[in-house]
C-alpha positions in Angstrom: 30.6 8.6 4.4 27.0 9.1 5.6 25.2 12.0 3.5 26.0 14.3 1.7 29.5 15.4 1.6 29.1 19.0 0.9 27.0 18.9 4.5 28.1 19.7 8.1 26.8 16.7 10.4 24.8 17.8 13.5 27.1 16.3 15.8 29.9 18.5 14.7 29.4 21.9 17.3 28.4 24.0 14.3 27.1 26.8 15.0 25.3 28.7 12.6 26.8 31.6 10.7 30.1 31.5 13.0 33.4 32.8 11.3 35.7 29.9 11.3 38.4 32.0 9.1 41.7 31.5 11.2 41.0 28.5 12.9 43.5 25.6 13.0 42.2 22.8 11.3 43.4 19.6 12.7 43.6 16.2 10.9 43.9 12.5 12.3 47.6 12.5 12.6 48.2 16.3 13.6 47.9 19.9 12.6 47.5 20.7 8.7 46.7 24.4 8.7 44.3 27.4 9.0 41.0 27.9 7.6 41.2 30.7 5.1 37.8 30.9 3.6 34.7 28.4 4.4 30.8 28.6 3.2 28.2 27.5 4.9 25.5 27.1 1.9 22.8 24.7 2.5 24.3 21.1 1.3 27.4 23.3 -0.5 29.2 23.8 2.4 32.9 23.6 2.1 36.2 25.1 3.9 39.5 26.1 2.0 42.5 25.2 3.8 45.6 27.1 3.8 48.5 24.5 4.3 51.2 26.9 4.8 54.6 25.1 4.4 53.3 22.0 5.3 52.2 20.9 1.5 54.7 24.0 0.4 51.8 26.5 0.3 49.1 24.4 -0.9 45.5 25.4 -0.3 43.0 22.2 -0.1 39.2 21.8 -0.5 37.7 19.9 2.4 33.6 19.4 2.0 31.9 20.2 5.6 30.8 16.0 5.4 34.8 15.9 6.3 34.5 18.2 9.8 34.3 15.6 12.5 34.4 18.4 15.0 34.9 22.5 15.7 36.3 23.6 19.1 34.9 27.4 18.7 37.0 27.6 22.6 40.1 26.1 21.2 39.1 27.7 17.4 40.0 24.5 15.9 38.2 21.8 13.2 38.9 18.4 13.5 38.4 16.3 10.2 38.6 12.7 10.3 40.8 12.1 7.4 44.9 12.1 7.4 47.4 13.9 6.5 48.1 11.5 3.3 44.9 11.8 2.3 44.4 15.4 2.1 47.5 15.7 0.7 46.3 13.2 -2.3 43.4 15.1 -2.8 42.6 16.3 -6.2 43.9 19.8 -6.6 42.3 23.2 -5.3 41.4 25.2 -8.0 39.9 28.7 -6.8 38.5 29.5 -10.2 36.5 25.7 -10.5 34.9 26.7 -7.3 34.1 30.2 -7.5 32.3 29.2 -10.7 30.6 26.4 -9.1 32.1 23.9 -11.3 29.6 20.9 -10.6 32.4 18.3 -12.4 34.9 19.7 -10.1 32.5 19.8 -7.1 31.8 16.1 -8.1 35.4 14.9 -8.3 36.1 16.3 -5.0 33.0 14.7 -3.1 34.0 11.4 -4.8 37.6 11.5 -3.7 36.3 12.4 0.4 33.2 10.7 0.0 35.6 6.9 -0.7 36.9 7.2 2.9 34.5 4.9 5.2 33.7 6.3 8.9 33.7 10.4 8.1 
């Protein structure tokens, strides 16, 4: 991965300070959710991804260096990791984050940041 992790790319169609709460979030191999909270803090950015019942109810943390696209037509984000790999992400912890946890922050960009071509 190029950059920081916890960044949004410019070639993503961000736009600045749009709500992307509710929008499908689509990975390499299909649909893995909604967005239910994102920030967009200056090289903190981040979404939290409400999986529903595809990982039974599991929310996941996915850095803004992930986003490989937003649709604000479609309201959808495209990140250029799978399905597996989200799912083998470290665990969402809402507390860790909330506190800005910078080992937990850390673990997290390691794990995305080890996928080439994001």
């Amino acid at each position: 991965m190029d950059g920081n992790v916890w960044a949004y790319r410019v070639t993503v169609g961000r736009i600045t300070d749009a709500d992307l709460t509710g929008f499908k979030v689509e990975a390499a191999d299909g649909s893995i959710g909604k967005v239910d909270k994102h920030s967009d803090e200056v090289e903190d950015a981040y979404l939290v991804v409400d999986t529903g019942p595809w990982i039974f109810g599991k929310e996941v943390l996915l850095p803004a260096g992930t986003v490989t696209g937003i649709d604000m037509d479609e309201k959808k984000v495209h990140v250029g990791l799978t399905k597996e790999q989200i799912k083998n992400a470290p665990p969402f912890v809402r507390d860790e984050l909330l506190e800005e946890d910078r080992e937990y922050r850390s673990r997290i960009g390691g794990y995305y940041g080890m996928f080439p071509g994001l």
